[in-house]
MILOSE-348356 format. One record per residue (C-alpha): residue number from 1; x, y, z. Coordinates in Angstrom, 2 decimals. Layout:
# MILOSE-348356
{NUM, {X, Y, Z}}
...
# end
This chain:
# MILOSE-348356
{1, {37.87, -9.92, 38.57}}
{2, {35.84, -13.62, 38.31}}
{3, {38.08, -15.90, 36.52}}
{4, {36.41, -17.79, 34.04}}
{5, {39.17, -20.14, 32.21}}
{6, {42.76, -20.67, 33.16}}
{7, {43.49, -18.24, 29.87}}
{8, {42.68, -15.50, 32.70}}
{9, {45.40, -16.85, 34.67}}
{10, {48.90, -14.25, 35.12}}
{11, {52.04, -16.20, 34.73}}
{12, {52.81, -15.95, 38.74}}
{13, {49.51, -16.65, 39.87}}
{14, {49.33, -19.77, 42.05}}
{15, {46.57, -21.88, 43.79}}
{16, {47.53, -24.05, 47.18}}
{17, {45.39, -26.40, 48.75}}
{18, {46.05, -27.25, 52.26}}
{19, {44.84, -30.03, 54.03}}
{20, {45.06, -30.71, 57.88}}
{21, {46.52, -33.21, 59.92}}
{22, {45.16, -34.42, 63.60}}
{23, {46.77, -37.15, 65.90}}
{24, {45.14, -40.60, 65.17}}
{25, {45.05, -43.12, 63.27}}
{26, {48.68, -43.86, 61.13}}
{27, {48.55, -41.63, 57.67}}
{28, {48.59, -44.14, 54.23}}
{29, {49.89, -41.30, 52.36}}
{30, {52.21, -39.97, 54.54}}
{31, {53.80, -43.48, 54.12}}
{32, {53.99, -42.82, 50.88}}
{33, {55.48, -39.38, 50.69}}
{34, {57.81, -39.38, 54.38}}
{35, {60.64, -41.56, 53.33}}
{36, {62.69, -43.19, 56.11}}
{37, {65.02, -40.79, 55.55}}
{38, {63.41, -37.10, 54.72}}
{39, {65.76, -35.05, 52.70}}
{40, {67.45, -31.77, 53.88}}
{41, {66.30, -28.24, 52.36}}
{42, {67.35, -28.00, 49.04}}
{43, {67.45, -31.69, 48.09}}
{44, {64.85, -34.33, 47.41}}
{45, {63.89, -38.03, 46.94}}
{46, {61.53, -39.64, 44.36}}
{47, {59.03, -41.36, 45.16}}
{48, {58.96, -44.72, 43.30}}
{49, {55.42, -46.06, 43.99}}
{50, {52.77, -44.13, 42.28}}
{51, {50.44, -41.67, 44.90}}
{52, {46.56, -41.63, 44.78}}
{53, {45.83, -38.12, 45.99}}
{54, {42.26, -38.27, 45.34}}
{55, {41.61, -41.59, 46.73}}
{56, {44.36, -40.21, 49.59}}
{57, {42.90, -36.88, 50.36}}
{58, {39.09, -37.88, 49.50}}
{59, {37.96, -37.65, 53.09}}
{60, {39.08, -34.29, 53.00}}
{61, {38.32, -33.16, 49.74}}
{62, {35.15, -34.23, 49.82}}
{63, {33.91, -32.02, 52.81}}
{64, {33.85, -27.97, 52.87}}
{65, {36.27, -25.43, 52.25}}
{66, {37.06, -22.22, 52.80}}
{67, {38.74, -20.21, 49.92}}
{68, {40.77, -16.69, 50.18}}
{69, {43.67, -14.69, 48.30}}
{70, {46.73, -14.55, 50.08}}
{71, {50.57, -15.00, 49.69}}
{72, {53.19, -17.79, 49.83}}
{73, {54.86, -19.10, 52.79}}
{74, {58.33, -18.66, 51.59}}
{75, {60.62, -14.83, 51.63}}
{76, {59.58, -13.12, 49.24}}
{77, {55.65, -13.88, 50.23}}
{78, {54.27, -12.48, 47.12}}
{79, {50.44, -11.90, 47.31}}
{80, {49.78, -13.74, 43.80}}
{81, {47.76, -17.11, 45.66}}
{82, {44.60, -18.11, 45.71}}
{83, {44.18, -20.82, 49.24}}
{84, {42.02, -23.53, 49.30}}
{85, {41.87, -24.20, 53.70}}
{86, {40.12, -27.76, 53.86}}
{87, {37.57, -28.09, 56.99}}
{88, {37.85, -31.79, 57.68}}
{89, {41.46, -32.71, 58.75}}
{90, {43.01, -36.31, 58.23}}
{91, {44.71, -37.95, 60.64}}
{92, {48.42, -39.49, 61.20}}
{93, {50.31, -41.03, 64.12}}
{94, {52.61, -39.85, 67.05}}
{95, {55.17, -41.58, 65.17}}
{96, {54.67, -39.87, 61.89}}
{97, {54.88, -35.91, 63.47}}
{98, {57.38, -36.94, 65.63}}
{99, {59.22, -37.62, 62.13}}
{100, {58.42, -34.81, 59.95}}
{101, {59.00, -32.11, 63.10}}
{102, {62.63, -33.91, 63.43}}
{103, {62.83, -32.37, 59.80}}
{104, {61.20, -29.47, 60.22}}
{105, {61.58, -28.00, 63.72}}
{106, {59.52, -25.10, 64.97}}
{107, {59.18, -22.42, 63.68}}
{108, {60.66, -23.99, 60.19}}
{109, {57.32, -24.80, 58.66}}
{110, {54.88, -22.00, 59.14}}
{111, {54.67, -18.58, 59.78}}
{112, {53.40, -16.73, 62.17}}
{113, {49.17, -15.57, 61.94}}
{114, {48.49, -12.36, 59.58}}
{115, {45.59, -10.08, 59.58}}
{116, {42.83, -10.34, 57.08}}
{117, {43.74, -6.85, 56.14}}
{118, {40.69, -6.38, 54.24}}
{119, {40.62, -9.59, 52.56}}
{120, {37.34, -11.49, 52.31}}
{121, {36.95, -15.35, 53.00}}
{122, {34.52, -17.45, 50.98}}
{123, {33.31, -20.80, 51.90}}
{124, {32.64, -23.96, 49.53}}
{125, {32.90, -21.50, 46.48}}
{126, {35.83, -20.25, 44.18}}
{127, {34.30, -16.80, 43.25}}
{128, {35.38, -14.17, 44.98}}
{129, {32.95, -12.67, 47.54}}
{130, {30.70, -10.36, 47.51}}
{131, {32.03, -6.47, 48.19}}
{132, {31.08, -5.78, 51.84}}
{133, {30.21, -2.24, 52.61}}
{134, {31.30, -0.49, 55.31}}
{135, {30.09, 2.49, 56.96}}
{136, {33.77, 3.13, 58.00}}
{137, {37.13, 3.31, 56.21}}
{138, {40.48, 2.86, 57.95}}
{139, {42.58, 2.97, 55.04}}
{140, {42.78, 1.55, 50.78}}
{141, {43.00, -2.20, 52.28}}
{142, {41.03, -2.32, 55.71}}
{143, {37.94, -1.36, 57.20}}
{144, {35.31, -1.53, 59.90}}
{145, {32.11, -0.40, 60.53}}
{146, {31.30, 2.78, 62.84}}
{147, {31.59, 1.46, 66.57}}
{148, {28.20, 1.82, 68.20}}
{149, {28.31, 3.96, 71.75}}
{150, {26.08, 2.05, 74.12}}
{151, {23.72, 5.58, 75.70}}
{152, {23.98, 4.11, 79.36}}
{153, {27.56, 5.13, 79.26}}
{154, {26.41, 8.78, 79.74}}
{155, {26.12, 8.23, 83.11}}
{156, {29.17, 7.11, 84.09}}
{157, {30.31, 11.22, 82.84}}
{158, {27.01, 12.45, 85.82}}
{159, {28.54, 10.71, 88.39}}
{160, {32.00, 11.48, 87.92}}
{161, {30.73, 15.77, 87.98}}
{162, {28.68, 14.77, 91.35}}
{163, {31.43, 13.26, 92.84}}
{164, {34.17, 15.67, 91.51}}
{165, {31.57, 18.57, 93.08}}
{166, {31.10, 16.60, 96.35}}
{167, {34.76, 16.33, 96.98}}
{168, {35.38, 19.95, 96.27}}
{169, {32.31, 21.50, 98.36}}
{170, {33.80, 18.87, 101.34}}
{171, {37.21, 20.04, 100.76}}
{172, {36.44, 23.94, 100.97}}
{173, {33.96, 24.14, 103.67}}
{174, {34.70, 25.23, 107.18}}
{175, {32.38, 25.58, 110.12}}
{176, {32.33, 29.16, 111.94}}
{177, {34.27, 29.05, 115.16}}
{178, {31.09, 29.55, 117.37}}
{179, {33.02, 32.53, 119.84}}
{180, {32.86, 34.64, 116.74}}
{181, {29.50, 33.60, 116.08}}
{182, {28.08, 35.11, 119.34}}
{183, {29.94, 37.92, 119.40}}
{184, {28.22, 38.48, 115.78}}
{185, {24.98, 37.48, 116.23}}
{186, {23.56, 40.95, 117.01}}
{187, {19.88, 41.46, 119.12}}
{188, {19.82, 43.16, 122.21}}
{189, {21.82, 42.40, 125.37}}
{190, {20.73, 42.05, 128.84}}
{191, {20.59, 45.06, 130.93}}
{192, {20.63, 44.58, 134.81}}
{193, {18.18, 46.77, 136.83}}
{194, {19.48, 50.45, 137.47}}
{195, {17.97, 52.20, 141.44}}
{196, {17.49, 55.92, 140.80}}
{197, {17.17, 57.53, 143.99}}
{198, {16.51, 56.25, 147.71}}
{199, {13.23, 54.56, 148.63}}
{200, {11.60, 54.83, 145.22}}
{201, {10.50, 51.63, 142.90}}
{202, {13.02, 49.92, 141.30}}
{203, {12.91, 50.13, 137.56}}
# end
């Protein structure tokens, strides 16, 4: 469903825009929103000075984006948010993570990576993406398309049999013992020369 107003909006439907943050230069805004003292979960501080987000997150804002449905961060991660992933990140200092981690130690502030699990990821647009069509289902929420065999493969299978066949023919064959082999061999044998009487020619 393409949302056209925010009249089309459900009641728990959310959008989150997240911006991020590489070591550099020292952070204006996270000045502005890091008190000295960051509060604990479940309590707060109020910020007295008014913020600028879109002169403070401009450099980010400004750039692409990559949009996708997903869930919240928090138990209960119900799958009612639309995320808006910023491509350029902003900067801050050593100083300032070494701050907000104090506050929010691994693994307190993220979770771990999900599968897509069928979703589809749009860039620099808010309308949902086109359907993509596969040519192979793995279930109601995920799919693929048909793995392509590569046909040299068949001959890994040939020379597996010839080599399977080799073994066997070497491991079965035995030579003929070669006393049994003249004894065998047939043909006619040798006769020495017999005298038949005195005096006459020998035969």
């Amino acid at each position: 469903k393409n949302q056209k107003t925010v009249l089309e909006l459900e009641d728990e439907d959310a959008l989150i825009t997240s911006v991020m943050f590489d070591f550099g230069e020292e952070s204006k805004l996270l000045n502005q929103m890091l008190p000295d003292h960051i509060p604990t979960p479940g309590n707060y501080v109020t910020i007295e000075k008014p913020v600028d987000l879109q002169w403070a997150l401009g450099p980010a804002i400004d750039g692409p984006f990559f949009k996708y449905d997903g869930s919240y961060t928090t138990p209960g991660c119900a799958e009612t948010v639309s995320w808006a992933i910023f491509e350029n990140p902003m900067t801050l200092s050593m100083e300032q993570w070494e701050a907000f981690k104090g506050a929010f130690p691994n693994p307190g502030n993220n979770r771990p990576v999900q599968p897509l699990n069928g979703r589809t990821i749009a860039k620099n647009t808010m309308e949902e993406a086109e359907a993509v069509d596969y040519k192979f289902f793995l279930n109601r929420e995920m799919g693929r398309d048909k793995r392509e065999t590569n046909p040299a493969l068949i001959v890994f299978p040939i020379l597996g049999t010839v080599l399977l066949c080799s073994t066997i023919m070497t491991a079965v064959f035995q030579r003929e013992d070669p006393n049994r082999k003249a004894e065998s061999a047939g043909g006619l044998e040798v006769q020495k020369p017999t005298t038949y009487g005195r005096g006459y020619n020998q035969l």
